[in-house]
C-alpha positions in Angstrom: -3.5 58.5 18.7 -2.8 54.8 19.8 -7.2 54.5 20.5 -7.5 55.6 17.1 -5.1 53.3 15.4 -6.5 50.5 17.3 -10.1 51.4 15.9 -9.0 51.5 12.5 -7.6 48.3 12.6 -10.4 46.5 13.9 -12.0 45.8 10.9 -9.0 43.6 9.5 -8.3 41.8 12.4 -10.8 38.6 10.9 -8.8 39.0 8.1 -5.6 38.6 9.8 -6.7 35.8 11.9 -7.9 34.0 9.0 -4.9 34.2 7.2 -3.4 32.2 10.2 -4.5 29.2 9.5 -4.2 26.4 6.9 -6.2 24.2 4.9 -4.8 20.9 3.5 -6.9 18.6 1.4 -5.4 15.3 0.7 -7.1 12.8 -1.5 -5.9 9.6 -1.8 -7.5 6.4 -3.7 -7.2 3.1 -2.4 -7.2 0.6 -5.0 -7.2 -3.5 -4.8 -4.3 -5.5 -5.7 -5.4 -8.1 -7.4 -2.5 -8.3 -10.0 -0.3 -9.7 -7.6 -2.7 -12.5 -6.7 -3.7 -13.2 -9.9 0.4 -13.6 -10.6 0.5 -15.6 -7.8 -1.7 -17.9 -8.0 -0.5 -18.8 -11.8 2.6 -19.4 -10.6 1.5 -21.6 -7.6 -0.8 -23.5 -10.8 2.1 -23.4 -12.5 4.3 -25.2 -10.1 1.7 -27.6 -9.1 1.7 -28.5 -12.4 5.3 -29.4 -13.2 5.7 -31.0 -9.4 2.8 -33.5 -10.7 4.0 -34.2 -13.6 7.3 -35.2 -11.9 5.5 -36.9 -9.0 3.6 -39.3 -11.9 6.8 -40.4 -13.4 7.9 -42.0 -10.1 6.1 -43.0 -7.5 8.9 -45.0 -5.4 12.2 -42.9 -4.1 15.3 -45.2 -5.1 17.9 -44.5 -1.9 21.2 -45.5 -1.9 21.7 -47.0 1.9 25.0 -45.9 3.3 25.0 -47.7 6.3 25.9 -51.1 4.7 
C-alpha cells in the first residue's frame, strides 16, 4: 500500500515543489531632481542679488572703535 501511494503521487510532486517558491518583481523608476536645483539656484540668484545691491550702497564699514 505505501509503494503504491508513493507512485501515485509522483506525478504532483513538480507541482508541489513549484508552489514552494516565490516570485517578487519590483519595479522602481529613478527620476532626476532637478526641481530642487532649479529652486536652489534662484534662491542663491536671488540672494546674490539683494547682497549686491546692499554691497553698492556702501563700500566703506563705519566702526565705532571701543578701545579709545
Amino acid at each position: 500500500m505505501p509503494k503504491v501511494l508513493f507512485l501515485w503521487s509522483l506525478p504532483f510532486l513538480p507541482l508541489l515543489l513549484a508552489s514552494c517558491t516565490t516570485h517578487h518583481e519590483i519595479t522602481h523608476r529613478v527620476e532626476p531632481v532637478h526641481i530642487i536645483v532649479d529652486v536652489n539656484v534662484q534662491v542663491e540668484e536671488q540672494l546674490n542679488s539683494f547682497f549686491d545691491d546692499l554691497d553698492s550702497q556702501s563700500k566703506t564699514v563705519i566702526t565705532e572703535d571701543s578701545s579709545s
